[in-house]
C-alpha positions in Angstrom: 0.0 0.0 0.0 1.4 3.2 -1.2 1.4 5.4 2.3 2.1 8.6 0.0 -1.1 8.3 -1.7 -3.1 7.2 1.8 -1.5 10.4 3.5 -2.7 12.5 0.7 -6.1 10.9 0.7 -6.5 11.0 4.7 -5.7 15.1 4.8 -8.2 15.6 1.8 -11.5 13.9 3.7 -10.2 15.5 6.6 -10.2 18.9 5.4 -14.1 18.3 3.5 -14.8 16.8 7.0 -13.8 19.3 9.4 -15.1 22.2 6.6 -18.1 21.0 6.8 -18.2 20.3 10.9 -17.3 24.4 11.0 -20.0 25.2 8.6 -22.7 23.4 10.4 -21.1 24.6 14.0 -20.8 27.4 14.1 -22.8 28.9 10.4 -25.6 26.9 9.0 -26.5 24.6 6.3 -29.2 24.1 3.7 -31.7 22.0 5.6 -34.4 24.5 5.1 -34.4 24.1 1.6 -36.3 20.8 2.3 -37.3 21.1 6.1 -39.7 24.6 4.6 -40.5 23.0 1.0 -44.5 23.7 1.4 -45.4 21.2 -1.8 -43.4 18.2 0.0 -43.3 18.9 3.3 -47.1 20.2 4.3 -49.0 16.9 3.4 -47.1 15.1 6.1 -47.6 18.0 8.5 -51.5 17.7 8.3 -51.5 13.7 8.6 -49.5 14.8 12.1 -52.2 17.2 12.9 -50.8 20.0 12.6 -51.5 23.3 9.9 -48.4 24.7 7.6 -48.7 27.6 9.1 -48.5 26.3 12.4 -45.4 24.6 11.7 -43.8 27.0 9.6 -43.8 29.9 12.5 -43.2 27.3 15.0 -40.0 28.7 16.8 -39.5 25.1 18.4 -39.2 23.5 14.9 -37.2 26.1 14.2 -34.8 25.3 17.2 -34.7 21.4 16.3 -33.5 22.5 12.5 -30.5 24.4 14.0 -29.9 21.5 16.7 -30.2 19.2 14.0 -27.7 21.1 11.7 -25.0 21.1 14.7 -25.5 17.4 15.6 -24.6 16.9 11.6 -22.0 19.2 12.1 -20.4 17.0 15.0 -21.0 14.1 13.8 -18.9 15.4 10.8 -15.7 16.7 13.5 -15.6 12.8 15.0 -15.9 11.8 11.0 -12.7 14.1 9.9 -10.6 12.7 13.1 -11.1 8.9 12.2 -10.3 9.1 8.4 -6.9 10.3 9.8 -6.6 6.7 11.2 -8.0 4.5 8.9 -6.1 1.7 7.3 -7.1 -1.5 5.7 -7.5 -3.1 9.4 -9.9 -0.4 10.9 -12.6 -1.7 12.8 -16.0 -2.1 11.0 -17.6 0.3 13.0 -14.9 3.0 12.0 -15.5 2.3 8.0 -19.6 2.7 9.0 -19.4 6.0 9.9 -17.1 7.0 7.0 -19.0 5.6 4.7 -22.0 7.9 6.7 -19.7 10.5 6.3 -19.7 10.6 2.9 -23.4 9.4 2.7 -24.0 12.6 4.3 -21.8 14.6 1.7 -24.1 13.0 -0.7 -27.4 14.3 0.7 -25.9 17.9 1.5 -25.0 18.0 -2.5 -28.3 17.0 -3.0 -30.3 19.7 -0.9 -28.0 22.3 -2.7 -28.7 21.2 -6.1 -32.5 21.5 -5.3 -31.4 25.0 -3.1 -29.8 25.5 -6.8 -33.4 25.0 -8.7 -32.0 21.3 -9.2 -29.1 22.1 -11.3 -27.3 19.0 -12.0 -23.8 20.9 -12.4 -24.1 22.2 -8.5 -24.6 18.3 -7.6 -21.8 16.9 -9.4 -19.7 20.2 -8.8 -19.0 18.2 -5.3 -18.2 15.1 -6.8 -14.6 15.4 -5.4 -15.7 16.0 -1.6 -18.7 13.7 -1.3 -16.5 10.6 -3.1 -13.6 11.1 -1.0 -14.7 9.1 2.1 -15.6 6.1 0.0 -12.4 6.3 -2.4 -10.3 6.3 1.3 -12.4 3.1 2.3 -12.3 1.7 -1.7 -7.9 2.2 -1.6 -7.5 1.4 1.9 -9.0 -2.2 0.9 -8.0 -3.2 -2.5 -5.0 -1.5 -3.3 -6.2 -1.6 -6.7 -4.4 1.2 -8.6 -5.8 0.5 -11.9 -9.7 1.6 -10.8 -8.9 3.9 -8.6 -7.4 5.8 -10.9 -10.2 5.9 -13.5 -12.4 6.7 -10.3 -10.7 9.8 -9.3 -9.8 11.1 -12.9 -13.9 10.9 -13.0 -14.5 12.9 -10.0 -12.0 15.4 -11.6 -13.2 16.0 -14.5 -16.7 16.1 -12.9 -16.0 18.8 -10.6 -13.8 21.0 -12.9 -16.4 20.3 -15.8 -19.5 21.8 -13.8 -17.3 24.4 -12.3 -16.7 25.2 -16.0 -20.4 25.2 -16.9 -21.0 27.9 -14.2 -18.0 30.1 -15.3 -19.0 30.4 -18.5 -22.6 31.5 -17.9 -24.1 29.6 -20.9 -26.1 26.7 -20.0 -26.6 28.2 -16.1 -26.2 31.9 -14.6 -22.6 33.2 -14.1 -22.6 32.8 -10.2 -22.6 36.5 -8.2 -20.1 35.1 -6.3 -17.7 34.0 -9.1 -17.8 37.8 -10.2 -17.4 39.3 -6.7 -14.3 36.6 -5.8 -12.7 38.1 -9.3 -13.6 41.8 -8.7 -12.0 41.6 -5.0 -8.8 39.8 -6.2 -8.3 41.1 -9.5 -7.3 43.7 -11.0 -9.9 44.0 -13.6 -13.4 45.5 -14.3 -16.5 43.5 -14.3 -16.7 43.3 -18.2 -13.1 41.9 -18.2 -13.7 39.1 -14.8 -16.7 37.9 -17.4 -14.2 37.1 -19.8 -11.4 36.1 -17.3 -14.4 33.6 -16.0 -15.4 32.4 -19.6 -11.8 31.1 -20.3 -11.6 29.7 -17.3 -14.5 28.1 -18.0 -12.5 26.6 -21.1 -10.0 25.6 -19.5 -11.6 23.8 -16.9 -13.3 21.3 -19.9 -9.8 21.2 -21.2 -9.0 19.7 -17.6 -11.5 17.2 -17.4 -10.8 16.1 -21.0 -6.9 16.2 -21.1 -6.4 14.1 -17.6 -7.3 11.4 -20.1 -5.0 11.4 -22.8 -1.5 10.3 -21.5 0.5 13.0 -23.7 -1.5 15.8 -22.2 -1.9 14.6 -18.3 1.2 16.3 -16.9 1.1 19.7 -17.6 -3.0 19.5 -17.3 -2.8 18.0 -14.2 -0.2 20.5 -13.0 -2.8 23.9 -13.7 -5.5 21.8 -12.4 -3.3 21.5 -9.1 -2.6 25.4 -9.6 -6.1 26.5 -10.3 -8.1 23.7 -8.1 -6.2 25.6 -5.0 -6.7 29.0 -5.9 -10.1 29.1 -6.2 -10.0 27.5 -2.7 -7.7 30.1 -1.5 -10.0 32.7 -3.6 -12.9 32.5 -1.0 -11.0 33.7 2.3 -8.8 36.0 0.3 -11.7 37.3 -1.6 -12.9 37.8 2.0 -9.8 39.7 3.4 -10.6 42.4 0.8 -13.3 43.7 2.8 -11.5 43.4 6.1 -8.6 41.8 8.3 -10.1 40.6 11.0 -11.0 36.9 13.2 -14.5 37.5 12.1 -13.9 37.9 8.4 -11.3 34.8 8.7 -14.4 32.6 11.1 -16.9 33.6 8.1 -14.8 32.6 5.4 -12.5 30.3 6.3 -14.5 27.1 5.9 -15.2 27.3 2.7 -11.7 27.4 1.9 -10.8 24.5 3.9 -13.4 21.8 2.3 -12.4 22.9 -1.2 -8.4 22.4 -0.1 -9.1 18.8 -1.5 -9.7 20.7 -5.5 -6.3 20.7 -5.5 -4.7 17.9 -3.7 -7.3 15.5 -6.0 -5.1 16.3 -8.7 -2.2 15.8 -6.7 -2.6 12.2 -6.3 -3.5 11.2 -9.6 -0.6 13.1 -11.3 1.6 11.0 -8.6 -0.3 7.8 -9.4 0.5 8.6 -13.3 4.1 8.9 -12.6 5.1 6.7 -10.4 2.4 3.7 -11.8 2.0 4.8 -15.5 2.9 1.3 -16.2 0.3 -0.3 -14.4 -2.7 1.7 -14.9 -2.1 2.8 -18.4 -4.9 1.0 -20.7 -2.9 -0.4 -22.8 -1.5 -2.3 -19.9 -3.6 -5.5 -19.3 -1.8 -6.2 -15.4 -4.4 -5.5 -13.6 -3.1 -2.7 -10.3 -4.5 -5.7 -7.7 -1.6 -7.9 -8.5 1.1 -5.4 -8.3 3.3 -5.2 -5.0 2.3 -2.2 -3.4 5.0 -2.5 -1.0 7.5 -1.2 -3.9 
């Protein structure tokens, strides 16, 4: 078992982990989305007796909803600290709530794709973080180098491919937030962070194609490392524009720290296509399970 490659794995679900743990602390996430959804949630308020309205302005409800969003957000810290230990002989009950973990990931994605109008790009924008938990479980297990490769160049491309279909404002809005991130850390003028966007937009399908063909993966791989961690970086220094201070770092800081793993995804496959090229190309018919991973 390559213990470069586990390392790398254990800090990115620990940084989507804990990210997530600080949003729902101490901020909030998007429960309400379904908890106040009057078409899917009402019918089942009536059959317990109660009116919509009566629920809807119910300040106890609205207390469980927060205490709900910080139990999710705990369960999330004691998540991020055991994928830090996990190995191929951790007990059962440690891979349950991983997999939970990422379960969880799963449904979050979910309730911001429907928070998002059910735009499939905002869903499998998160492919990265929400697979991340199972991929450490998958490698920890088999070893096999071959699949998990094709796995994580899949979850790549994924993530930079909607990221790309949001930057270039086509097929959904340009995000507000895109714009503002580029206004605050740029030196350009709104007309010209619409352009800087829509090539980036480019280039991210150029990403998410090129990680395929082995002439193009290295130097592809090495922009995605560049540009999956600045846009991290991009929310808290976006932030720092406005002011430098503990309470712009606590409001911003999360959302750097679960998107750390944009960048280090890339990471680990351009080392797997180094250092194993020979065992996971396609051409190559050993499968990755048979090689010593000791070497």
């Amino acid at each position: 078992m390559n213990k470069n490659i586990i390392l790398l794995l254990r800090i990115s679900c620990f940084c989507v982990l804990i990210g997530r743990a600080y949003q729902f602390i101490f901020w909030d996430a998007p429960f309400r989305t379904l908890l106040w959804d009057q078409k899917l949630i009402e019918p089942l308020i009536n059959l317990l007796g109660y009116s919509w309205k009566e629920y809807a302005n119910s300040l106890r409800i609205d207390s469980l909803i927060k205490l709900s969003i910080k139990l999710n957000g705990i369960f999330f810290f004691i998540s991020a600290f055991l994928v830090l230990f996990s190995n191929n002989k951790s007990k059962n009950w440690m891979k349950t709530i991983i997999w939970l973990s990422g379960i969880s990931l799963i449904i979050l994605a979910l309730l911001q794709t429907k928070e998002k109008f059910y735009h499939l790009a905002m869903f499998f924008e998160h492919s990265i973080q929400f697979s991340l938990p199972f991929l450490l479980i998958y490698f920890t297990k088999t070893n096999n180098y071959l699949s998990f490769t094709w796995y994580l160049k899949t979850i790549i491309a994924l993530t930079f491919t909607c990221h790309g279909l949001y930057a270039i404002g086509c097929i959904y809005p340009l995000p507000a937030n895109f714009v503002t991130m580029s206004l605050n850390t740029l030196p350009l003028t709104e007309t010209q962070v619409k352009y800087f966007l829509f090539i980036a937009g480019i280039l991210d399908f150029i990403i998410a194609i090129g990680i395929f063909i082995p002439k193009l993966y290295k130097p592809i791989l090495m922009y995605a490392i560049f540009w999956g961690s600045i846009t991290a970086i991009a929310r808290i220094a976006s932030g720092l524009t406005y002011d430098v201070s503990i309470n712009i770092f606590h409001q911003y800081l999360y959302q750097t720290i679960y998107r750390v793993p944009h960048g280090i995804a890339p990471i680990i496959l351009l080392y797997l296509t180094i250092k194993y090229s020979s065992f996971i190309s396609p051409q190559n018919n050993i499968l990755s399970s048979d090689l010593d991973c000791n070497k």
